[in-house]
C-alpha positions in Angstrom: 0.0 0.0 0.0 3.0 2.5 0.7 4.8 1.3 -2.4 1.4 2.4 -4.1 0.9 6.1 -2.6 4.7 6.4 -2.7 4.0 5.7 -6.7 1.4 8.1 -6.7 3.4 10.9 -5.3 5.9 10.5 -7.6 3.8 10.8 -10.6 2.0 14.1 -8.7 5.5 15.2 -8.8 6.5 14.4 -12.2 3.2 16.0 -13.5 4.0 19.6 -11.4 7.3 19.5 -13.0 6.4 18.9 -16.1 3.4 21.8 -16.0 6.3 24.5 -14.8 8.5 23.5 -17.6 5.8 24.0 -20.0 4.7 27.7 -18.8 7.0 29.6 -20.7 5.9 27.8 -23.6 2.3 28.2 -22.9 2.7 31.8 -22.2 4.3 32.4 -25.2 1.8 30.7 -27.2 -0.7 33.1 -25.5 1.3 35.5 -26.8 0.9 34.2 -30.3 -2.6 34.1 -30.2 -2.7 37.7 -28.7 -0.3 38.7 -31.7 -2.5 36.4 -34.0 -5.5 39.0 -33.5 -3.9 42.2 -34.3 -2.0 40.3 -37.3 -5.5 39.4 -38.7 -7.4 42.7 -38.3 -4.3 44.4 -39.8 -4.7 41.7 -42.7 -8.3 42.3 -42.6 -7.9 46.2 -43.4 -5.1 45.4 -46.0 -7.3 43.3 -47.7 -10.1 45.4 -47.8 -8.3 48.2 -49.0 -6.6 46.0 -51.9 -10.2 44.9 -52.9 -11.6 48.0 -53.4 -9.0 49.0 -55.5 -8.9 45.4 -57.3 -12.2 43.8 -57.6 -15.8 45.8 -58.8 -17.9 42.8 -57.3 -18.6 43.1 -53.8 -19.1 39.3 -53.1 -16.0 38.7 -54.1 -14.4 41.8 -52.1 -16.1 39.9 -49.4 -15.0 36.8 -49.9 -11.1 38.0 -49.7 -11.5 39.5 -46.6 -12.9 37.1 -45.0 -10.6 34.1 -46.1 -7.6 36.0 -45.3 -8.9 36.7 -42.3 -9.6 33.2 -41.3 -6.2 32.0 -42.8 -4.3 34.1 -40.2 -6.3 33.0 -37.3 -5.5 29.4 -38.3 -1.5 29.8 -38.9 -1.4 31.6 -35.7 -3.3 28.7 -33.3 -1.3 26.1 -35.3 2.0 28.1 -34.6 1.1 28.1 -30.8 -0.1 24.8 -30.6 3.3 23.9 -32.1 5.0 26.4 -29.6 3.1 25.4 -26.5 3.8 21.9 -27.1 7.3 21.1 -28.7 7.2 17.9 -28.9 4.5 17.6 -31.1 5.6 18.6 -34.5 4.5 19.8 -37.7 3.9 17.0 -39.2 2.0 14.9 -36.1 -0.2 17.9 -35.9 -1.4 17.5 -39.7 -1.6 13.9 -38.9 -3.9 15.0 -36.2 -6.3 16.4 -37.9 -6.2 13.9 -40.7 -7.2 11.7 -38.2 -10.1 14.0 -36.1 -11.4 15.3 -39.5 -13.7 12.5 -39.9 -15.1 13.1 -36.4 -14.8 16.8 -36.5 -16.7 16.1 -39.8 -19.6 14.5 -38.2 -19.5 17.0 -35.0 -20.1 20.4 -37.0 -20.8 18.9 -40.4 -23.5 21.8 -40.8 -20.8 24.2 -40.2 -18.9 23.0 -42.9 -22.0 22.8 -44.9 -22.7 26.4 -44.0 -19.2 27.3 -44.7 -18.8 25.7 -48.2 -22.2 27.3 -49.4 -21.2 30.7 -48.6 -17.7 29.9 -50.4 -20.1 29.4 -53.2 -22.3 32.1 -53.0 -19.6 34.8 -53.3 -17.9 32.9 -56.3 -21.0 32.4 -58.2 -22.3 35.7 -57.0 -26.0 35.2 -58.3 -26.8 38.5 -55.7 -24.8 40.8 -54.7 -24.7 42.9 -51.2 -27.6 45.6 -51.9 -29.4 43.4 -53.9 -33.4 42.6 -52.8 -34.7 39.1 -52.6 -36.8 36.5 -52.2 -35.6 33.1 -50.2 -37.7 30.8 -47.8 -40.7 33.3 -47.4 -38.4 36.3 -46.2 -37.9 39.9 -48.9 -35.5 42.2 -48.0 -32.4 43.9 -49.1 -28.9 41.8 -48.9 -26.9 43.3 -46.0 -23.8 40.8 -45.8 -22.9 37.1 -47.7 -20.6 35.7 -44.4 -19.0 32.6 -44.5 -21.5 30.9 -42.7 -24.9 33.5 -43.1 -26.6 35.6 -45.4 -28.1 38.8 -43.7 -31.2 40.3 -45.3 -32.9 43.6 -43.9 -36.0 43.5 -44.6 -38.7 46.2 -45.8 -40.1 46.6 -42.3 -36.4 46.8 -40.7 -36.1 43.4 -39.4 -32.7 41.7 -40.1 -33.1 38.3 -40.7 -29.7 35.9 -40.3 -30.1 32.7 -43.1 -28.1 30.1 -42.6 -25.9 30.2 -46.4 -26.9 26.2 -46.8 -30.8 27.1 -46.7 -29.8 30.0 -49.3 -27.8 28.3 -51.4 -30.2 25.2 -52.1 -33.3 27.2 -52.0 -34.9 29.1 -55.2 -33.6 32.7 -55.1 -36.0 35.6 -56.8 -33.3 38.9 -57.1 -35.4 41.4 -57.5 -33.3 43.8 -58.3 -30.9 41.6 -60.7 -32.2 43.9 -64.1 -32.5 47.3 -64.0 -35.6 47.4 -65.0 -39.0 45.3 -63.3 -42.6 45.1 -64.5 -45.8 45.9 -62.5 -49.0 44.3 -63.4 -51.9 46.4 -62.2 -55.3 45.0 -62.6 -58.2 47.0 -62.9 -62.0 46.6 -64.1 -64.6 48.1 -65.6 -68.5 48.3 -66.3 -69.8 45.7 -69.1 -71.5 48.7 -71.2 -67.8 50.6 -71.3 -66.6 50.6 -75.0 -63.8 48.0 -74.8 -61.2 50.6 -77.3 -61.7 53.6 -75.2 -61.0 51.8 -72.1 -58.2 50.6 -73.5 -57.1 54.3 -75.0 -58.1 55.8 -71.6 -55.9 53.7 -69.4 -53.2 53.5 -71.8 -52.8 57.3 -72.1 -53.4 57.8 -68.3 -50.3 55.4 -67.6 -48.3 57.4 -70.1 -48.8 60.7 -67.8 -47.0 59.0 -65.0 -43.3 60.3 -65.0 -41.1 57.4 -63.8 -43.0 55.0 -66.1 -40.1 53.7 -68.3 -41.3 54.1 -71.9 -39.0 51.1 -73.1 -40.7 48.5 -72.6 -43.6 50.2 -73.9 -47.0 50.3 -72.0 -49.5 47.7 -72.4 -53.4 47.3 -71.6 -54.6 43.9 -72.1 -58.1 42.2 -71.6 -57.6 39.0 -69.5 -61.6 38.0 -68.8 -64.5 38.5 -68.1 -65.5 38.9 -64.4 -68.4 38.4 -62.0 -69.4 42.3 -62.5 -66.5 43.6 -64.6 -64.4 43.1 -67.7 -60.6 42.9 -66.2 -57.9 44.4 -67.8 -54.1 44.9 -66.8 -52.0 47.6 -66.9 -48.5 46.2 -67.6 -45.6 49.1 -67.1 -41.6 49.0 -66.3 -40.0 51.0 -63.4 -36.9 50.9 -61.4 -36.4 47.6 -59.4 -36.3 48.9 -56.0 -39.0 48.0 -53.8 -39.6 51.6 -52.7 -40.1 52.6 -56.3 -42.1 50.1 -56.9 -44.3 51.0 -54.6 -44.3 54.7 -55.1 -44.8 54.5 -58.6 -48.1 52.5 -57.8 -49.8 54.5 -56.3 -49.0 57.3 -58.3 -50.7 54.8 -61.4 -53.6 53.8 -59.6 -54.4 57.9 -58.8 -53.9 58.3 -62.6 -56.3 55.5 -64.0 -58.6 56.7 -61.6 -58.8 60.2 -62.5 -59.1 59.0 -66.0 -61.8 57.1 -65.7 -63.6 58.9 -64.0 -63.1 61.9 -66.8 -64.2 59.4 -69.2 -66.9 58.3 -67.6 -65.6 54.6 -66.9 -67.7 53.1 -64.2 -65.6 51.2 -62.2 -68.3 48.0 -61.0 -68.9 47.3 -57.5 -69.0 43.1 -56.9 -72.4 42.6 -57.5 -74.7 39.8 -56.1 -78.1 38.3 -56.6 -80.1 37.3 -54.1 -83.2 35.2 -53.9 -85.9 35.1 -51.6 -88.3 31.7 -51.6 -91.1 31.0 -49.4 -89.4 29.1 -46.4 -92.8 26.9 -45.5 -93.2 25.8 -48.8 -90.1 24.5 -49.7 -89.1 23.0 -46.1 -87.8 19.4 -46.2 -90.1 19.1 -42.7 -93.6 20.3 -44.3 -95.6 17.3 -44.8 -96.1 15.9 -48.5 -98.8 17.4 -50.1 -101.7 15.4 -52.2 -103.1 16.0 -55.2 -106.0 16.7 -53.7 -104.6 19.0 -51.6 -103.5 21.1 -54.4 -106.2 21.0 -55.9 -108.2 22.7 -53.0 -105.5 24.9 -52.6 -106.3 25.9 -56.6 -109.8 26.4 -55.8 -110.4 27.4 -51.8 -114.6 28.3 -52.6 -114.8 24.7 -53.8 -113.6 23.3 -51.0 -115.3 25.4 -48.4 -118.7 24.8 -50.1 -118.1 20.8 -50.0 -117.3 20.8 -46.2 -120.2 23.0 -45.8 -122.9 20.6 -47.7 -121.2 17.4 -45.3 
């Protein structure tokens, strides 16, 4: 039992000694690490400033920064690992993580996923930062492509983080990809208007608009014939942006209503047509009526002179 504590005590020992002996190497990797941070925000500026002056697409200005970024942060822990433990070399430490990459793999493999989608996505750049979009139900304007998030501000100022995998694989609708975007603006109208002069009416009232784009022309098309109304659309190009988009329709539906209403274009209500039947008579619970019964319903005198003669 001695022989066994004495064992014990020894290791205790062995283990102190060898934690002292390894401090100055542990605080100089701490210093590594500390010099690792101010290495990569310098290379983070440098790289910015180098994109701008390099690249025109943002994605991919983004995409620098951010890679060179990460690559200093992982030189500088594998230096310090290296430091803080010397016996471990180069070469064991690759082996390392040849060996935990399958594991690591497994543990954060929707990091990765994450991480390898947003490489994509600032490659093949199908939006760019500013852009607006459409993805998974959310519309909003592209703050930031990160290496593991896409950021979108939406129109009511809420910013919404999307993991880069969900972006990636999901359809995309850029909104603003073309410079130009088409408005579809239904409208309808009585069924004794004159089909041509609606059609001239709204046509020339979309014309007066000013930031109506006149290429693509404007177009006024018949699409059916509704419950109370004949519909027609008003197809017209503007500016991509939401806001636009949004001003200029309301400045289109002032417009076409002022027109019509010049022209004398009635603009139907929904109309409905009700009926009114006789409850008792047509109730499943009445009783079954005979044909005599009808026929002294057809002629009450009759029947009131017969009862009267009984």
């Amino acid at each position: 039992m001695s022989s066994l504590i004495e064992g014990v005590r020894v290791r205790l020992i062995d283990l102190v000694a060898e934690g002292v002996a390894i401090l100055p190497a542990i605080a100089f990797a701490l210093v590594i690490l500390l010099l690792t941070r101010l290495a990569a925000n310098l290379v983070r500026r440098a790289a910015r400033r180098i994109a701008d002056r390099t690249l025109k697409s943002l994605s991919l200005r983004s995409l620098l920064v951010q890679t060179s970024y990460t690559f200093v942060w992982v030189a500088g822990i594998l230096l310090a690992c290296i430091i803080a433990f010397p016996s471990l070399g180069l070469g064991d430490l690759i082996a390392l993580l040849g060996l935990g990459s399958v594991a690591i793999g497994f543990a954060f493999q929707d990091i990765f996923k994450n991480f390898l989608a947003g490489v994509l996505l600032l490659l093949q750049e199908p939006f760019s930062l500013g852009d607006q979009i459409i993805v998974s139900d959310f519309e909003g304007t592209v703050e930031e492509i990160a290496l593991r998030s896409t950021q979108i501000r939406t129109y009511q100022g809420e910013l919404v983080v999307m993991p880069n995998s969900i972006v990636f694989t999901s359809p995309v609708q850029v909104m603003t990809g073309k410079l130009q975007r088409r408005t579809d603006l239904e409208i309808g109208v009585d069924y004794n208007t004159p089909l041509p002069l609606a059609i001239k009416t709204l046509h020339s009232a979309a014309k007066t608009v000013e930031e109506v784009d006149n290429t693509p022309s404007i177009e006024v098309d018949i699409t059916g014939f509704g419950d109370s109304s004949i519909d027609l659309v008003v197809r017209y190009w503007t500016h991509p942006e939401q806001k636009s988009v949004r001003r200029i329709k309301t400045q289109m539906m002032l417009a076409l209503k002022q027109a019509c209403d010049q022209a004398d274009i009635t603009i139907p209500y929904p109309i409905r047509t009700v009926y009114h039947f006789d409850q008792e008579k047509y109730s499943d619970a009445s009783p079954i009526a005979t044909p005599d019964d009808s026929r002294d319903r057809a002629n009450p005198e009759k029947s009131q002179s017969a009862s009267a003669q009984s």
